[in-house]
C-alpha positions in Angstrom: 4.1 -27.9 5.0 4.4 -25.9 1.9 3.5 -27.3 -1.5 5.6 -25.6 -4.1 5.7 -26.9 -8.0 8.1 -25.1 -10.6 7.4 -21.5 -8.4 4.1 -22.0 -8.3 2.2 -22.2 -4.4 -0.9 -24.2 -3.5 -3.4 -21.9 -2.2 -3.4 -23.5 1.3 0.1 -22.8 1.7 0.8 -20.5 4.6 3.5 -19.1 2.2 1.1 -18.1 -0.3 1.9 -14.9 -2.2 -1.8 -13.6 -1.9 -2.0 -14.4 2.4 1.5 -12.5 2.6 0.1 -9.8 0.2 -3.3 -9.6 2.5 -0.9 -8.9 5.7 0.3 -5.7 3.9 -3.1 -3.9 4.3 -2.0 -3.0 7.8 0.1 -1.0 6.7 -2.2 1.4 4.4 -4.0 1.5 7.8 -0.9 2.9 9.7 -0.5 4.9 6.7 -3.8 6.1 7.0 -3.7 6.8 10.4 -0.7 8.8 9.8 -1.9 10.5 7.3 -4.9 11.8 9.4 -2.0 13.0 12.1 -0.6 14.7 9.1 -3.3 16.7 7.5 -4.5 17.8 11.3 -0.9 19.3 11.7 -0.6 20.8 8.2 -4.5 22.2 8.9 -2.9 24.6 12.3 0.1 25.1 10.4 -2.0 27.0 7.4 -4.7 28.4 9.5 -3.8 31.6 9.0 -4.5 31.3 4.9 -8.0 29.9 5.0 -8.0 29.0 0.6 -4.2 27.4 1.5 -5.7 25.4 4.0 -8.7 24.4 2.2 -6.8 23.2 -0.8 -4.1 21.3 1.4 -7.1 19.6 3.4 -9.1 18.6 0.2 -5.3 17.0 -0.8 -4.9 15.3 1.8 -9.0 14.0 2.1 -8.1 12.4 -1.5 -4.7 10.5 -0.4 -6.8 9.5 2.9 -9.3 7.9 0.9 -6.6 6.5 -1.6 -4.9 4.7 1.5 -8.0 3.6 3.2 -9.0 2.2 -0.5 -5.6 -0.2 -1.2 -5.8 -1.4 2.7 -9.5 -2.3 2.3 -8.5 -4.1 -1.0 -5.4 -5.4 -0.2 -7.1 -7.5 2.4 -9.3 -9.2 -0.4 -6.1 -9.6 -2.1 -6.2 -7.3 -4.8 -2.9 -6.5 -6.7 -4.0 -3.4 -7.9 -4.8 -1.7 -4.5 -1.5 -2.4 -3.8 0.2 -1.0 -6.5 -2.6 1.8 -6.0 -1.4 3.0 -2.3 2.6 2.3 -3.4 2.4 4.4 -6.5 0.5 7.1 -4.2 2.7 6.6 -1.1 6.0 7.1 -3.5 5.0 10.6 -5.0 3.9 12.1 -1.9 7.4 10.7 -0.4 9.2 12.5 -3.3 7.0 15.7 -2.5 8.1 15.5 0.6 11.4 15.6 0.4 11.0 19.3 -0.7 10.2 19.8 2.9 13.6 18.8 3.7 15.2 21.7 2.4 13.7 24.0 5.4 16.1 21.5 7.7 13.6 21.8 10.7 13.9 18.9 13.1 10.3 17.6 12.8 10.6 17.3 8.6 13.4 15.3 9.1 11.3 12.8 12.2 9.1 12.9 9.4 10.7 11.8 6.4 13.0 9.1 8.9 9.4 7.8 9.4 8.2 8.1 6.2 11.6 6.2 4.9 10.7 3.0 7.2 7.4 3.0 5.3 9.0 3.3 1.8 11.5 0.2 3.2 8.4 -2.0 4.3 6.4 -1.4 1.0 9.7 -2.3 -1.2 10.1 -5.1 0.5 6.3 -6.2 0.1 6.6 -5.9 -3.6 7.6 -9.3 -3.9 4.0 -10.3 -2.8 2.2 -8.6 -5.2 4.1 -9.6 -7.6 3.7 -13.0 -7.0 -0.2 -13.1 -6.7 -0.5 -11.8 -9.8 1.7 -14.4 -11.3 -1.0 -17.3 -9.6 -4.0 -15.2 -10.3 -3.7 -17.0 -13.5 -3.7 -20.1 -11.4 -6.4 -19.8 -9.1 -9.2 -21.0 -10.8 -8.4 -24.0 -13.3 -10.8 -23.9 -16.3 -12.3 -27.4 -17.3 -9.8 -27.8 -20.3 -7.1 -27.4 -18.1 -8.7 -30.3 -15.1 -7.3 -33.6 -16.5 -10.8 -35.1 -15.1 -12.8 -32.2 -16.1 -15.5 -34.1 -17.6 -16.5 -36.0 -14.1 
């Protein structure tokens, strides 16, 4: 049974905003993984320009890291993580469209991928969203305990 008052969740609601936000981190970690498979393809595609490659690897060794950031703090339950990986996952998506315009088969597996990705982190918006609408709730100072002084 949830326990819901004027939007608001109790914390050991199953619904909670913050346990639905904390499921999302799997999917930085798919992400992540993905972005490994990535890099190690773009890596043999620009072997043969060693600086091209260098600066494409270093790229993608700092969106890893981004990605493997927001999933390790999205399951603490921190907002900003989320938002972090999103913001991240969003510009790379509309970098990647670029690679659309060469209409080979495998950019557009890719970007079909990448769009399910984009679908299951708008849709998980509503969760962070909401958890930092009860952050403010979470821990009730004394003035606001109507026994506060027991």
């Amino acid at each position: 049974m949830d326990l819901i008052v004027d939007g608001y969740h109790s914390p050991i609601n199953v619904s909670h905003p913050k346990k639905q936000l904390k499921n999302v981190s799997t999917l930085f970690w798919i992400i992540s993984a993905l972005a490994i498979l990535g890099s190690l393809a773009q890596g043999f595609q620009f072997s043969f320009n060693l600086r091209l490659a260098l600066i494409i690897s270093l790229i993608n060794l700092c969106l890893i890291a981004i990605y493997i950031v927001s999933a390790v703090f999205v399951k603490k339950g921190k907002v900003w993580a989320f938002y972090l990986g999103f913001v991240t996952y969003m510009v790379i998506s509309l970098f990647s469209l670029l690679d659309l315009l060469s209409f080979n088969v495998f950019s557009l597996i890719g970007f079909s991928l990448r769009a399910y990705f984009i679908y299951a982190l708008i849709s998980n918006v509503k969760h962070a969203i909401g958890t930092s609408k009860h952050e403010k709730f979470d821990a009730p100072t004394s003035d606001e305990v109507i026994d506060g002084s027991f």
